[in-house]
PDB file of N, H, CA, C and O in Angstrom:
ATOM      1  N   UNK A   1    -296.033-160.940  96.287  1.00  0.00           N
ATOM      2  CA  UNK A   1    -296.254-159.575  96.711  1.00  0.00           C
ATOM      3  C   UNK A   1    -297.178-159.590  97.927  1.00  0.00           C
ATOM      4  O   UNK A   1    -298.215-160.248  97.842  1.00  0.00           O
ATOM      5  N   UNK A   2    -296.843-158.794  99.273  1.00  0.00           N
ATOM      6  H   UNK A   2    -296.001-158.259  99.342  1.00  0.00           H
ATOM      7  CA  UNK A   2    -297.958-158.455  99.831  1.00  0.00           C
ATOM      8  C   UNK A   2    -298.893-157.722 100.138  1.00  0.00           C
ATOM      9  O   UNK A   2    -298.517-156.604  99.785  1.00  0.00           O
ATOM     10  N   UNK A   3    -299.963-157.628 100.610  1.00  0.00           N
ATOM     11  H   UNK A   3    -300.268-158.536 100.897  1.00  0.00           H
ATOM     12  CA  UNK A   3    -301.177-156.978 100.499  1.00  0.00           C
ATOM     13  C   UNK A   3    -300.745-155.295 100.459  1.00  0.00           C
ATOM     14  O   UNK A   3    -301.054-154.547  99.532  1.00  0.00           O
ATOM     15  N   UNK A   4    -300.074-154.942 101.507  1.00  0.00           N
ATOM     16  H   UNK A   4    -299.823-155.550 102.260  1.00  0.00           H
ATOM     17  CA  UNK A   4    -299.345-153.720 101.723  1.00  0.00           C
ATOM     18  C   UNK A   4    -298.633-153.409 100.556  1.00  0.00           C
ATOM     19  O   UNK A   4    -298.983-152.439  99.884  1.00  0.00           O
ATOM     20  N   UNK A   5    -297.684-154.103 100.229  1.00  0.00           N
ATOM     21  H   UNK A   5    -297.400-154.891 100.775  1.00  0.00           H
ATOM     22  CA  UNK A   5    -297.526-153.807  98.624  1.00  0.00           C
ATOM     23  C   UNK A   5    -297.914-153.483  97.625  1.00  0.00           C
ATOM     24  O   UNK A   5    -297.592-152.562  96.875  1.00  0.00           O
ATOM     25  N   UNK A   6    -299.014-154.636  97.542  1.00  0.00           N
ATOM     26  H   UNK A   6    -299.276-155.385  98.152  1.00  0.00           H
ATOM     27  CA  UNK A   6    -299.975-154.279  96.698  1.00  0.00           C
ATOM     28  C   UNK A   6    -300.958-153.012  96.315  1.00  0.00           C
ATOM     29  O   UNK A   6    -301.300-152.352  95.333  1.00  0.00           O
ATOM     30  N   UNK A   7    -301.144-153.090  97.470  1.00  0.00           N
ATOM     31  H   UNK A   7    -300.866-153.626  98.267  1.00  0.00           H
ATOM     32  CA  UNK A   7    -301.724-151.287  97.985  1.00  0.00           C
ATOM     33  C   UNK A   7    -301.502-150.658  97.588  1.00  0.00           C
ATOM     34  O   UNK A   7    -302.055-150.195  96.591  1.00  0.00           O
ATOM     35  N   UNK A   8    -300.118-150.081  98.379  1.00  0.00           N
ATOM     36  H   UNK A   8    -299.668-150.458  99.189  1.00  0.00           H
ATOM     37  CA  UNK A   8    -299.470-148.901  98.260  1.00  0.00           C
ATOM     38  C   UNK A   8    -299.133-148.806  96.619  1.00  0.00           C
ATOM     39  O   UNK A   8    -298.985-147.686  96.129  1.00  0.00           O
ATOM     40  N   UNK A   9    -299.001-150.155  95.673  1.00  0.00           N
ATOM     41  H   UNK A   9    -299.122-151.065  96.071  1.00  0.00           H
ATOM     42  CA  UNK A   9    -299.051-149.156  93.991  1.00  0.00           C
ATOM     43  C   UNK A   9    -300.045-149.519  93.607  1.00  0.00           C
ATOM     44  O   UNK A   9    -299.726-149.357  92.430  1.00  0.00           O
ATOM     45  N   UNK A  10    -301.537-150.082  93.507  1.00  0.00           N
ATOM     46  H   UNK A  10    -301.796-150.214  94.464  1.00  0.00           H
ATOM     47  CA  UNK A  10    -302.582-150.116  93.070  1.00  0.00           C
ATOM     48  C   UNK A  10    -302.793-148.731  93.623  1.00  0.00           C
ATOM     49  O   UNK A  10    -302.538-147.974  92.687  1.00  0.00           O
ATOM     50  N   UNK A  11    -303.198-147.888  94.885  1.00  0.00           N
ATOM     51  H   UNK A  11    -303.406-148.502  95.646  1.00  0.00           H
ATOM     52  CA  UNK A  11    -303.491-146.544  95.160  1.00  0.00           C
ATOM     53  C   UNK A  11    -302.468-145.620  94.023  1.00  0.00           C
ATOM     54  O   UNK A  11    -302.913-144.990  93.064  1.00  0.00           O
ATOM     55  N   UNK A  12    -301.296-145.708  94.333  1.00  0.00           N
ATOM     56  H   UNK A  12    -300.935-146.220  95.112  1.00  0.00           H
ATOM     57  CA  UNK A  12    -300.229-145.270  93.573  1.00  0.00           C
ATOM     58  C   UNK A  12    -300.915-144.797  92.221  1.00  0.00           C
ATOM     59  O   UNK A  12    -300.901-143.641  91.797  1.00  0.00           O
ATOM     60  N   UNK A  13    -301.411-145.700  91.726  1.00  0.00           N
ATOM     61  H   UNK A  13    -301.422-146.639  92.071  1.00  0.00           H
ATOM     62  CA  UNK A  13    -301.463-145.988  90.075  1.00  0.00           C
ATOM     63  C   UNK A  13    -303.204-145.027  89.638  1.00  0.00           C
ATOM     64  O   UNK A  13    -303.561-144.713  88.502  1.00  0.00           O
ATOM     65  N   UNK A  14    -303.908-144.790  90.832  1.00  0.00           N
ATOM     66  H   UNK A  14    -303.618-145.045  91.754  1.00  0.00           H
ATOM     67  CA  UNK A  14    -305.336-144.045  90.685  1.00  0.00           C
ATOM     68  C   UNK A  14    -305.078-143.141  89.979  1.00  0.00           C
ATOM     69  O   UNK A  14    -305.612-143.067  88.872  1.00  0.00           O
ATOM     70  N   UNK A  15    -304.220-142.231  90.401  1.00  0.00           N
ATOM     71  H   UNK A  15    -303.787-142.291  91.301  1.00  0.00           H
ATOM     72  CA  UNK A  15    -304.320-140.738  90.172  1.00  0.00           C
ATOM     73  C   UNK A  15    -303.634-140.908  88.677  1.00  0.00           C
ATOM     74  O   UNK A  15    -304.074-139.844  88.242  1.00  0.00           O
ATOM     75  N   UNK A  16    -303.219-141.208  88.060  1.00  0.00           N
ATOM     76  H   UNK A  16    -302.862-142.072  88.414  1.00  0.00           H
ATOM     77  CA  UNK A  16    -302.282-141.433  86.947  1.00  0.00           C
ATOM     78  C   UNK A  16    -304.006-141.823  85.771  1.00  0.00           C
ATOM     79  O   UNK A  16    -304.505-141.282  84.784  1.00  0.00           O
ATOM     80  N   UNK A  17    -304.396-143.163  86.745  1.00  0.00           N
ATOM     81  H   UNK A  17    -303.990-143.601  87.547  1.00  0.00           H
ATOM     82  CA  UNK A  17    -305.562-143.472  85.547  1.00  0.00           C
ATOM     83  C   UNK A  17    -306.394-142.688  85.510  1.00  0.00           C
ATOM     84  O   UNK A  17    -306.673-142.335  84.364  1.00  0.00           O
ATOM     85  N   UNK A  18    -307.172-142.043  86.606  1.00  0.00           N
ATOM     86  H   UNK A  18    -306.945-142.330  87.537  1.00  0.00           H
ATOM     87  CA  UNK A  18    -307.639-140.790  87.042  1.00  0.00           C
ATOM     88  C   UNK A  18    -307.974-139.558  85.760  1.00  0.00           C
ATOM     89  O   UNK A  18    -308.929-139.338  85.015  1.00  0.00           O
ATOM     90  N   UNK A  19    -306.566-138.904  85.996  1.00  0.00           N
ATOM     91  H   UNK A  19    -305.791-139.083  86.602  1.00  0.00           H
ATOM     92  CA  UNK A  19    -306.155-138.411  85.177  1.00  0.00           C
ATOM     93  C   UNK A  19    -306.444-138.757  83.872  1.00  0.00           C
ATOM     94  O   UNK A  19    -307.309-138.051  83.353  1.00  0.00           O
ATOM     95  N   UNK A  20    -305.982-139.624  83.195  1.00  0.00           N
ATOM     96  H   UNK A  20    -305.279-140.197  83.617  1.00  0.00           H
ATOM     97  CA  UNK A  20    -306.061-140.155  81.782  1.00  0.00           C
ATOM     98  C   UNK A  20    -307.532-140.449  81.375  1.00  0.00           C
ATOM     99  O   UNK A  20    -307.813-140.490  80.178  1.00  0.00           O
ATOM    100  N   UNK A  21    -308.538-140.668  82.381  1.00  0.00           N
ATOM    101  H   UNK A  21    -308.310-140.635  83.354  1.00  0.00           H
ATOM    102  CA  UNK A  21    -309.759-140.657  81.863  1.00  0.00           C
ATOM    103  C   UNK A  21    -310.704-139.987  82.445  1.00  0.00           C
ATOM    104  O   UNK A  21    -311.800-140.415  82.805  1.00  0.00           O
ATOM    105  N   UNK A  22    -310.190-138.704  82.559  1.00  0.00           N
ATOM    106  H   UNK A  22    -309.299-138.357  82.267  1.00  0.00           H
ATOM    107  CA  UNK A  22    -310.901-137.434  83.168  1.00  0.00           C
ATOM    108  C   UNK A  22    -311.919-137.640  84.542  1.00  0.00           C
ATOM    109  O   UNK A  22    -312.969-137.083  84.864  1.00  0.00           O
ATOM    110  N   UNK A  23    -311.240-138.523  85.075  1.00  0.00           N
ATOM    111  H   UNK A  23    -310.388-138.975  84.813  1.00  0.00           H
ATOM    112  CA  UNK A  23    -312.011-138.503  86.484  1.00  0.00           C
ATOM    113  C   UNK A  23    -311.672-137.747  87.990  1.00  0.00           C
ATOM    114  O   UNK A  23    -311.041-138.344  88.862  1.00  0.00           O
ATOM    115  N   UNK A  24    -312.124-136.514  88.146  1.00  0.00           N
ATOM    116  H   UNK A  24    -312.638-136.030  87.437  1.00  0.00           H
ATOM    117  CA  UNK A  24    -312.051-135.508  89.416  1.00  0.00           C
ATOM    118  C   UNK A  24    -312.605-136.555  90.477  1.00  0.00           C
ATOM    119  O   UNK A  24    -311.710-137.298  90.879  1.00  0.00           O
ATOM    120  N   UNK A  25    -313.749-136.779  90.986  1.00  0.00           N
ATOM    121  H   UNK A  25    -314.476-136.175  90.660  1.00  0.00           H
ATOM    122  CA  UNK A  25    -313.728-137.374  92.080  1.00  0.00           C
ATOM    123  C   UNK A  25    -314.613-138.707  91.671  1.00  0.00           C
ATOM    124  O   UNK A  25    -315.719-138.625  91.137  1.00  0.00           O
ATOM    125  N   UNK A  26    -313.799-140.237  92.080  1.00  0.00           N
ATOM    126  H   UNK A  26    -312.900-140.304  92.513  1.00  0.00           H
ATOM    127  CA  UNK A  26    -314.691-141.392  91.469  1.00  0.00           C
ATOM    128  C   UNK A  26    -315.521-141.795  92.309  1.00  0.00           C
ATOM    129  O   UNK A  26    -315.504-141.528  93.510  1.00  0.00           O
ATOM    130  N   UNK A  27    -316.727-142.822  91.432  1.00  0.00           N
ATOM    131  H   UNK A  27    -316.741-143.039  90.456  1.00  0.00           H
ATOM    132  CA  UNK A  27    -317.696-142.848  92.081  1.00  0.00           C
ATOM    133  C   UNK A  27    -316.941-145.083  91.974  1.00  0.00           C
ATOM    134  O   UNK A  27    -315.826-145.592  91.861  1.00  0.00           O
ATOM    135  N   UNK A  28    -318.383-145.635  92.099  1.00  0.00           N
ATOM    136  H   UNK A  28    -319.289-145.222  92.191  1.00  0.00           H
ATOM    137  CA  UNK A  28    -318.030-146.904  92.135  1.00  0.00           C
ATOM    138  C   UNK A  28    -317.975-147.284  90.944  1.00  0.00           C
ATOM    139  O   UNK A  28    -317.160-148.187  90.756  1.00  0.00           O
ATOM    140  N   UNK A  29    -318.620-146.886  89.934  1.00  0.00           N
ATOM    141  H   UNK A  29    -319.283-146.153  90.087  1.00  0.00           H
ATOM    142  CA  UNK A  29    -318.561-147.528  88.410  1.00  0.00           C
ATOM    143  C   UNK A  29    -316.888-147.218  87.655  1.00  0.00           C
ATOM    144  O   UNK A  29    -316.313-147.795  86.732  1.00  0.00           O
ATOM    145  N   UNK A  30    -316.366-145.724  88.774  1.00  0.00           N
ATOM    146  H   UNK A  30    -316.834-145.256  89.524  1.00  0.00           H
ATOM    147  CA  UNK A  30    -314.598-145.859  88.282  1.00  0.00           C
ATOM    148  C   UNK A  30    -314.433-146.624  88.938  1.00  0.00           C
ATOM    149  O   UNK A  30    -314.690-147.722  88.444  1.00  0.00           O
ATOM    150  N   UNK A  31    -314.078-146.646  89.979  1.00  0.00           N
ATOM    151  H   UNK A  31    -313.869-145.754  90.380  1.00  0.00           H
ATOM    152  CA  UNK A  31    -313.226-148.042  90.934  1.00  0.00           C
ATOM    153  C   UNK A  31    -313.366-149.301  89.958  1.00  0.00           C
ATOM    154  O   UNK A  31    -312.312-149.934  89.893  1.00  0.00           O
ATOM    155  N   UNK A  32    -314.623-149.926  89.025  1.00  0.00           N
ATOM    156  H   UNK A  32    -315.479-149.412  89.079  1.00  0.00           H
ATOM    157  CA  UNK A  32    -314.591-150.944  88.421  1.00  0.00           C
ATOM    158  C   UNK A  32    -313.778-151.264  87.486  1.00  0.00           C
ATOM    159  O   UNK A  32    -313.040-152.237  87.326  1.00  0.00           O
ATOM    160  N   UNK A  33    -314.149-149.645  86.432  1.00  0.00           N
ATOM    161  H   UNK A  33    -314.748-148.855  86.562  1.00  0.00           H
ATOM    162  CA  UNK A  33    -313.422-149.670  85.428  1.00  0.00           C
ATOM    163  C   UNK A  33    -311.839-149.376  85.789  1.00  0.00           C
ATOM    164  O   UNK A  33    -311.106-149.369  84.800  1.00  0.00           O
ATOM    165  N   UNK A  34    -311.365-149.193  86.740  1.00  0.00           N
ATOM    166  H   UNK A  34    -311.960-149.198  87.544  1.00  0.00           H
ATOM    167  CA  UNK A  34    -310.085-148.747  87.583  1.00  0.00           C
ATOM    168  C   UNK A  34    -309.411-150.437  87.386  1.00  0.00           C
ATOM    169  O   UNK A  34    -308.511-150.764  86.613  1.00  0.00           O
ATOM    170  N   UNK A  35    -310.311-151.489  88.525  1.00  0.00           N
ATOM    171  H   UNK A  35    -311.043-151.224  89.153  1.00  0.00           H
ATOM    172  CA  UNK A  35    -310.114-152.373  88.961  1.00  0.00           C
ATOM    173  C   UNK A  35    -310.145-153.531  87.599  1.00  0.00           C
ATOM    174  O   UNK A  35    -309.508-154.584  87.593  1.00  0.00           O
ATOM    175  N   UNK A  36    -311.019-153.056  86.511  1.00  0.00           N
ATOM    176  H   UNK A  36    -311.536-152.200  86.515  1.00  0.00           H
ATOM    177  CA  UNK A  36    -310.711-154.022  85.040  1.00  0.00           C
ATOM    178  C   UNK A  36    -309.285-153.447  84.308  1.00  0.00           C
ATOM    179  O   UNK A  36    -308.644-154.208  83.584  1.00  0.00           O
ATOM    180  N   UNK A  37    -308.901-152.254  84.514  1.00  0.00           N
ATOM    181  H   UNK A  37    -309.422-151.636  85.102  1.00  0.00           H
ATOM    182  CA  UNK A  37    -307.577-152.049  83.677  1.00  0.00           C
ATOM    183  C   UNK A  37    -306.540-152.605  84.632  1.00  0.00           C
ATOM    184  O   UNK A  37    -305.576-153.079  84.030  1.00  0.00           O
ATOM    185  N   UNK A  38    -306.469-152.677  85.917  1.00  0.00           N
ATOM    186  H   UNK A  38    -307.251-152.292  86.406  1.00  0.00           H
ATOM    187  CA  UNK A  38    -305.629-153.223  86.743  1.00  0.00           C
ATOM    188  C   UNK A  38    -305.689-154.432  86.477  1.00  0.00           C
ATOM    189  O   UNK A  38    -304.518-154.792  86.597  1.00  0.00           O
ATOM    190  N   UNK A  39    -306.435-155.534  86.118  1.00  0.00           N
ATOM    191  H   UNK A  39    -307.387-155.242  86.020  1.00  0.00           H
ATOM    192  CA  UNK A  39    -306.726-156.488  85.571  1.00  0.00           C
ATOM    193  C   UNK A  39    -306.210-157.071  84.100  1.00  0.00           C
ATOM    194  O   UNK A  39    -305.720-158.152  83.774  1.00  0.00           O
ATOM    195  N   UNK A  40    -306.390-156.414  83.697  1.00  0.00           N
ATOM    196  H   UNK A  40    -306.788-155.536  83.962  1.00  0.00           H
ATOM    197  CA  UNK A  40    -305.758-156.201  81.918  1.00  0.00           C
ATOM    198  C   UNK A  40    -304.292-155.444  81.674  1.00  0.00           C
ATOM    199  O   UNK A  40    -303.533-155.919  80.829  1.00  0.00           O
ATOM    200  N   UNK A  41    -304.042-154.676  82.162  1.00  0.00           N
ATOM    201  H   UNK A  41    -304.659-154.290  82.849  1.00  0.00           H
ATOM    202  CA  UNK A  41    -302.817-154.107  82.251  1.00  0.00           C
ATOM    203  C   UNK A  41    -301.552-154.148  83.547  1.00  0.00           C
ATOM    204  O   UNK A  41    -300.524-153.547  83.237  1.00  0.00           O
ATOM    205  N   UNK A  42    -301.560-154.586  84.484  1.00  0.00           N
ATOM    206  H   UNK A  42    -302.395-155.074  84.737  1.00  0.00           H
ATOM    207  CA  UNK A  42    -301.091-155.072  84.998  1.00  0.00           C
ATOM    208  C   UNK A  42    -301.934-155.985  86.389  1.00  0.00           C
ATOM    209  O   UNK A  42    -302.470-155.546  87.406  1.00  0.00           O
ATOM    210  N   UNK A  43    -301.753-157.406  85.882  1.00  0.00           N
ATOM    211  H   UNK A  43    -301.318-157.763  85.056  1.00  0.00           H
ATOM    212  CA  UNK A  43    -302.213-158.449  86.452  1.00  0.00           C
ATOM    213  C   UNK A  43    -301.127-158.618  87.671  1.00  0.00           C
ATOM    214  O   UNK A  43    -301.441-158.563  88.860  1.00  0.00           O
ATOM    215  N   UNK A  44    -299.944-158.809  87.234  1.00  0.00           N
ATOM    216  H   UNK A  44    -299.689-158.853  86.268  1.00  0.00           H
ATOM    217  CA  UNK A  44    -298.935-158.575  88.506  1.00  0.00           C
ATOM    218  C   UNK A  44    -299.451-158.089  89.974  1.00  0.00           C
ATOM    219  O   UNK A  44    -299.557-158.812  90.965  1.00  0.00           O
ATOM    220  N   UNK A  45    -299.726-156.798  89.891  1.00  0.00           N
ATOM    221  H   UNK A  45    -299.639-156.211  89.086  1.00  0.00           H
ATOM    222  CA  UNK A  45    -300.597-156.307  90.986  1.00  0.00           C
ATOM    223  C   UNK A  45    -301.628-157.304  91.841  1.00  0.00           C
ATOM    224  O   UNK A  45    -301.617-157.468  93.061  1.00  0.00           O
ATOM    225  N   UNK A  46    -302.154-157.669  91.269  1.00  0.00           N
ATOM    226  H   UNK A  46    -302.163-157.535  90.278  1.00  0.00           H
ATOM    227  CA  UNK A  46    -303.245-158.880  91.565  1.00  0.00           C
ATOM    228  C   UNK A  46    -302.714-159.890  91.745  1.00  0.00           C
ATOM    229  O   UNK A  46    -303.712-160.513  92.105  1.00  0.00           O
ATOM    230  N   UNK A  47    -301.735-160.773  91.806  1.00  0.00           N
ATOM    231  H   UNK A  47    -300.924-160.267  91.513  1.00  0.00           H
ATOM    232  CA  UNK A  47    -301.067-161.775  92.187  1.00  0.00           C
ATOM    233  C   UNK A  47    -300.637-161.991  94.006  1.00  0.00           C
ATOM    234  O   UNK A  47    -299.538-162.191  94.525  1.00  0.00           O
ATOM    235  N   UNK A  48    -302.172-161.832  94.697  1.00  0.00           N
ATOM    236  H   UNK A  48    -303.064-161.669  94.276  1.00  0.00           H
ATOM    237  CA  UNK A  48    -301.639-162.208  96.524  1.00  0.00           C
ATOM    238  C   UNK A  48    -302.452-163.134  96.198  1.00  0.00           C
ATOM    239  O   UNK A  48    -303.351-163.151  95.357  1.00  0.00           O
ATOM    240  N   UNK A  49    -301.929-164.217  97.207  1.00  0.00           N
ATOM    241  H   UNK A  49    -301.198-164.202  97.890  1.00  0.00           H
ATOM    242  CA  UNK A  49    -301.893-165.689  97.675  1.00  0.00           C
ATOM    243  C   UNK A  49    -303.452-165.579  98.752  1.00  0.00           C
ATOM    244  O   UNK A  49    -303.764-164.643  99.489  1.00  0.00           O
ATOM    245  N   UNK A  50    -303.950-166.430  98.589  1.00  0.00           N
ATOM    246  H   UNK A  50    -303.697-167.190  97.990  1.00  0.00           H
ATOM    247  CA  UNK A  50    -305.281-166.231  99.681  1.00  0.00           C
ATOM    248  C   UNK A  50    -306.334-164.264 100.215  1.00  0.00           C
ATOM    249  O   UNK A  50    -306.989-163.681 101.080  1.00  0.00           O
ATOM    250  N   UNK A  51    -305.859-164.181  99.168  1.00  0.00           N
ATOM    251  H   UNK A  51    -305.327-164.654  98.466  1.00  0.00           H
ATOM    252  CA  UNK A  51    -306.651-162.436  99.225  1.00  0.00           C
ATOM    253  C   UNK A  51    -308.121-162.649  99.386  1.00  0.00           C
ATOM    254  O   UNK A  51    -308.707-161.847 100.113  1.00  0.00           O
ATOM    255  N   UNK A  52    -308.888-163.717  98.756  1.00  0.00           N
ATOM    256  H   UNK A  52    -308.412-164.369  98.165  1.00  0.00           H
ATOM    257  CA  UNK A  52    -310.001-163.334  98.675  1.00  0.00           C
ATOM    258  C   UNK A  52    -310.940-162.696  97.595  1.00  0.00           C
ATOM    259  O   UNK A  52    -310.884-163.283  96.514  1.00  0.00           O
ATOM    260  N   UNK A  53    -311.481-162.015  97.629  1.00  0.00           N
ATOM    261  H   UNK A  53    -311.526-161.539  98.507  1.00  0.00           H
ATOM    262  CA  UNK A  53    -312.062-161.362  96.497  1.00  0.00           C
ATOM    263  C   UNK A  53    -311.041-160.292  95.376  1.00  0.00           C
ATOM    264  O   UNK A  53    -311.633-159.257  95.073  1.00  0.00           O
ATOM    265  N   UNK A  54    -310.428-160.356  95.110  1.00  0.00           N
ATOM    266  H   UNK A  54    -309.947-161.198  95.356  1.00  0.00           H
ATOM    267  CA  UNK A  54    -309.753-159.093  94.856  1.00  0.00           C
ATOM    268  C   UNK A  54    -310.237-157.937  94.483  1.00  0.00           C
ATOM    269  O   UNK A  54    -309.701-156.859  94.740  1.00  0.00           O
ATOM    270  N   UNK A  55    -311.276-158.085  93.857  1.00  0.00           N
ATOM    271  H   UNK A  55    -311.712-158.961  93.648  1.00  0.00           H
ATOM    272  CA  UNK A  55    -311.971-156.590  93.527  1.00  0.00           C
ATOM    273  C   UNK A  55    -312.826-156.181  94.913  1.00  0.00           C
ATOM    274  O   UNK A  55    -313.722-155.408  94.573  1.00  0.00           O
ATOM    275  N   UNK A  56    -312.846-156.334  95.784  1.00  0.00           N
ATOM    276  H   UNK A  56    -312.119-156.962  96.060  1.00  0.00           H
ATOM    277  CA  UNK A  56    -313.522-156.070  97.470  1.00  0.00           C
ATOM    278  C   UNK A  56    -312.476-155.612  98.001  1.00  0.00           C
ATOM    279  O   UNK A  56    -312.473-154.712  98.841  1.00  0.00           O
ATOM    280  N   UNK A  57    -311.170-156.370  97.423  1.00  0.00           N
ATOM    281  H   UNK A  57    -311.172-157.101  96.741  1.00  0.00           H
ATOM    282  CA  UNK A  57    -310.180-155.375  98.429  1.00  0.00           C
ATOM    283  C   UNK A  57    -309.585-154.194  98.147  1.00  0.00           C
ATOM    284  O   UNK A  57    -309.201-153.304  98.905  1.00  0.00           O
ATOM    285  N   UNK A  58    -309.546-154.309  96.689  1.00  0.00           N
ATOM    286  H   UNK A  58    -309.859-155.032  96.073  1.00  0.00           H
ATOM    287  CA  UNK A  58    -309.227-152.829  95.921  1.00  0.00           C
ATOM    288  C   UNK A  58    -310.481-152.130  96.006  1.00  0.00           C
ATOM    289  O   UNK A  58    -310.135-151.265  96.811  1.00  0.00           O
ATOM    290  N   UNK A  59    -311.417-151.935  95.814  1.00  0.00           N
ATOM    291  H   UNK A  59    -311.698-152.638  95.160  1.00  0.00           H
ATOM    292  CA  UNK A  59    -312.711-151.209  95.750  1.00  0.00           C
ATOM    293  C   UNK A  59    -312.503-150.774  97.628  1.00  0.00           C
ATOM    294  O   UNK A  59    -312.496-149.561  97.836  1.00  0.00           O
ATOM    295  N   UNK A  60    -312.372-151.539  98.690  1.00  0.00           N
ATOM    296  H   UNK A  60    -312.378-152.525  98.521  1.00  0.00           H
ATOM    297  CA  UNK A  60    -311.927-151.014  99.936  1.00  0.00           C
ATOM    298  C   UNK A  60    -310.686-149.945 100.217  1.00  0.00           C
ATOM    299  O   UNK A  60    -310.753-148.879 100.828  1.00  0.00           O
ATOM    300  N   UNK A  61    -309.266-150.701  99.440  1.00  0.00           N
ATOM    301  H   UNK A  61    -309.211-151.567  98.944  1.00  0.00           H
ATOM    302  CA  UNK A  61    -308.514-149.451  99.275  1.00  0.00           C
ATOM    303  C   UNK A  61    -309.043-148.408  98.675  1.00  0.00           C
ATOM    304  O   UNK A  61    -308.598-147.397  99.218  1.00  0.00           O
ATOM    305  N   UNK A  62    -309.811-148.136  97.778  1.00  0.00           N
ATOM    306  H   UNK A  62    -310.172-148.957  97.337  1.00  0.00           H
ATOM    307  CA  UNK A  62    -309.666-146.690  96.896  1.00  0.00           C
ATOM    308  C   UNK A  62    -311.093-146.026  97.960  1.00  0.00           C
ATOM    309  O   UNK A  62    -311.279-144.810  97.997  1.00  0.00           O
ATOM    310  N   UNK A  63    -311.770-146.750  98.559  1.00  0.00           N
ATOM    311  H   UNK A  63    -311.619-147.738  98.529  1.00  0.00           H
ATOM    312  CA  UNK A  63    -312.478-146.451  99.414  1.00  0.00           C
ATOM    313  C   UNK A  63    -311.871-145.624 100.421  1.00  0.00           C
ATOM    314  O   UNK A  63    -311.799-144.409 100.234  1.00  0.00           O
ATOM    315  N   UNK A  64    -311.416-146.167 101.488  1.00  0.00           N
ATOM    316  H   UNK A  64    -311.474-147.153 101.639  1.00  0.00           H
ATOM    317  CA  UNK A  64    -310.447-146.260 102.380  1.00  0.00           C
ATOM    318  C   UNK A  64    -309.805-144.768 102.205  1.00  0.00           C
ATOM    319  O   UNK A  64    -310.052-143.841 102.976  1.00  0.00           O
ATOM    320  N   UNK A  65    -308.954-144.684 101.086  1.00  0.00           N
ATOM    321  H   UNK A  65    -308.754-145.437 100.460  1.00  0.00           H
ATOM    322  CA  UNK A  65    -308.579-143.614 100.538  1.00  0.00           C
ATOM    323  C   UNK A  65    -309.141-142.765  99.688  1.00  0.00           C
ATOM    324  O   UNK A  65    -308.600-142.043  98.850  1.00  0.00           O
ATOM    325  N   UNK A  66    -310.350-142.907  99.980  1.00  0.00           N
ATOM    326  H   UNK A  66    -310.789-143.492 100.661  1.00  0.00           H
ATOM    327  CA  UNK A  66    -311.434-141.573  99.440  1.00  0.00           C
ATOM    328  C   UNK A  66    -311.250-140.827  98.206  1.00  0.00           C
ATOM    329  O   UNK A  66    -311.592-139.682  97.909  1.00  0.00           O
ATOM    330  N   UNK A  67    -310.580-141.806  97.495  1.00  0.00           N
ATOM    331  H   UNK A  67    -310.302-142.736  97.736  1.00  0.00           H
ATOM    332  CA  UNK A  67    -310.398-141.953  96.185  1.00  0.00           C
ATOM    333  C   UNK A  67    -311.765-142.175  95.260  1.00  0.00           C
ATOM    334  O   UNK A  67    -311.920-141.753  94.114  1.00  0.00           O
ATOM    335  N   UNK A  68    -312.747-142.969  96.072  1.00  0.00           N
ATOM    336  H   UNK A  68    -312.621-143.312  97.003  1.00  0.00           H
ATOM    337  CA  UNK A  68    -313.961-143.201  95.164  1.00  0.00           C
ATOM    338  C   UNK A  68    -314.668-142.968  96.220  1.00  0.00           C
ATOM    339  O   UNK A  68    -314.245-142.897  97.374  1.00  0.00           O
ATOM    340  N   UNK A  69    -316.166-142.795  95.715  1.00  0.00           N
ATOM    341  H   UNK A  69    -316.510-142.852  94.778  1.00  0.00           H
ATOM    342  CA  UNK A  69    -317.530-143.049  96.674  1.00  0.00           C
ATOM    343  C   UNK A  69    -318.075-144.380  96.161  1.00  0.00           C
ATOM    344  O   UNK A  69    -317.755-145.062  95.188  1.00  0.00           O
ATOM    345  N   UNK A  70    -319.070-144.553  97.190  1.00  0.00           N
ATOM    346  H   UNK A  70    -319.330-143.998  97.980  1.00  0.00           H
ATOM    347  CA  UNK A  70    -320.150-145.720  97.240  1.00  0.00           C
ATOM    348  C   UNK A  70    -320.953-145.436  95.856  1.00  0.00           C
ATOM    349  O   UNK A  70    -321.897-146.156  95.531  1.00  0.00           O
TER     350      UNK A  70
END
């Protein structure tokens, strides 16, 4: 999968978890708990080749997309 891929349904998938655990606007402690169910429930997602940190780059997407705060 690539990064762009990856993206576009890790963002995809916010508003859905969002939702399900009553979060209006996230802060960084969702993005974590966001970024551990993405982890546990679909690992797939997380499968790029030389990414790096992976939780820096998702915590940047949902950033990015003002999905969470600092």
């Amino acid at each position: 999968m690539t990064k762009e891929d990856a993206r576009i349904q890790i963002v995809a998938q916010w508003p859905r978890w969002a939702k399900a655990n009553n979060v209006k606007q996230g802060t960084g402690r969702d993005a974590l708990l966001f970024f551990n169910f993405i982890q546990d429930k679909r690992p797939d997602l997380l499968a790029l080749r030389g990414s790096g940190d992976k939780w820096q780059l998702v915590h940047g997407w949902l950033l990015n997309g003002r999905l969470v705060s600092d």
